[in-house]
Structures are given as structure tokens and as C-alpha cells.
N, C-alpha and C positions, 0 to 999 in steps of 0.2 A: 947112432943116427938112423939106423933101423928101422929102429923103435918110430922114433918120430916119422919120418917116411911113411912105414905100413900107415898108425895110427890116422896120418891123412888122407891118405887115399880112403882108408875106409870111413872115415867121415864125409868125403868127398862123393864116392860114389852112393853109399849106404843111404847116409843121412840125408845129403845134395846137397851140402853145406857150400858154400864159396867160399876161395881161402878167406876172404875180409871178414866171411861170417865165423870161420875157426878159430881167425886171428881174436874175434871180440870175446870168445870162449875161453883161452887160454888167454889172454891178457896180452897180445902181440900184433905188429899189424901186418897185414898183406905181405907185403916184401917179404918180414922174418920169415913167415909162415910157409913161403914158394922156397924163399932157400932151404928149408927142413926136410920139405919136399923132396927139392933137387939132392936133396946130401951135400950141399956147401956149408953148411953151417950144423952146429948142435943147440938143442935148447938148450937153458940155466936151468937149471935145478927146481926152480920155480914155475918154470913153463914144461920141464916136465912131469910137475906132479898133477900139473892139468891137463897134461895129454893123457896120464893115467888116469884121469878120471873118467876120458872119453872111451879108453880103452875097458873100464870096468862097465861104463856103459853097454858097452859092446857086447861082452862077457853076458851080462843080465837078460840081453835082446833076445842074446841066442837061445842062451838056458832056458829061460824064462815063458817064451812062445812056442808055439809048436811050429809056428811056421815062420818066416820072414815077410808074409803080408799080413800076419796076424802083428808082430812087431812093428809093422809099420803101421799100420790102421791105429794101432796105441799112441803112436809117436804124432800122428796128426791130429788124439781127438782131445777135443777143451775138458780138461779135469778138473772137477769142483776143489781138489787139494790142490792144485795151482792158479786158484783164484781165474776159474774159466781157462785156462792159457792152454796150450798144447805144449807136451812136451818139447817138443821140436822148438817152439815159439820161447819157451821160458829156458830154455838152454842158452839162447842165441840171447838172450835179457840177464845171463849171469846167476841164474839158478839150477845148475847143474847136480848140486847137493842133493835138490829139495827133491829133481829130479829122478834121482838113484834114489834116492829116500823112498818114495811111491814106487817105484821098480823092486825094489829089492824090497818092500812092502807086500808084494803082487807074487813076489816069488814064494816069499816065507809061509803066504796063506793068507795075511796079517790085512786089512782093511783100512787105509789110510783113510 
């Protein structure tokens, strides 16, 4: 439960996601997502392999930039491989994949 716990806060503060907005990321709403929080409850197996997704997100941000407003400035700007969308925007729309994809794109060198 940890696991889940950290992975929201750091979405929470990081990202500034609101739980409803976590919730529409990992496939859960509000409520679940506060109890995760709180440690009353565990995700399923299912909601946790998309908090690992968040969490790989996470991983990428840091690796990735030199700084955390260099990560963020990426995170807010509209990307021609997300069809104009901001990260941040297209995560919150269920493209978290496509996401990581151009992340982990940017890392390797590799020009999506």
C-alpha cells in the first residue's frame, strides 16, 4: 500500500493532478483513489500496473531532465506527437503509453 500512497502524492504534488484526475488515469474514481492514499484500501492488480505506469513516468522525468522545471516545462508543452496535447493533458485523456513512449523517446536520443 506504499506503493500506492507514495505514487499519489507524487502525482499529486509533482504533477498537481487531483485525485478525480489520478482516478481517470489509473481507471478508478475519487473515493478509491483517497483511500489508496489514506492506506485503507489496496489497488487490484490492474490499478496497480497503472500506478506503475505513473511511477515509470516518474523515473523518466527525473532521469531524463536536468532539472524539475526543465521536466515540467516538457510536461505543459503541446507536442506535435500528441496530436498538439500536452503531456500533462494527454495523460489525463488516457494516453499515458503514448506518453512514456515520447519520454523514453527523448531519453534514448531517438526523435519521435
Amino acid at each position: 500500500m506504499e506503493f500506492a500512497e507514495n505514487t499519489i502524492e507524487w502525482a499529486l504534488e509533482t504533477l498537481e493532478l487531483s485525485t478525480g484526475e489520478i482516478g481517470l488515469v489509473v481507471g478508478a474514481n475519487r473515493r478509491t483513489v483517497q483511500r489508496w492514499r489514506e492506506g485503507e484500501s489496496a489497488p487490484s492488480p490492474e490499478h496497480r500496473r497503472h500506478l506503475e505506469a505513473i511511477n515509470q513516468l516518474r523515473y523518466l522525468l527525473e532521469t531524463g531532465f536536468r532539472n524539475p522545471e526543465v521536466a515540467e516545462r516538457w510536461m505543459h508543452t503541446p507536442l506535435p506527437a500528441l496530436k498538439g496535447k500536452t503531456p500533462l493533458f494527454a495523460i489525463t485523456e488516457g494516453e499515458m503509453d503514448l506518453v512514456i513512449k515520447n519520454l523514453a523517446g527523448l531519453a534514448s536520443g531517438a526523435h519521435s
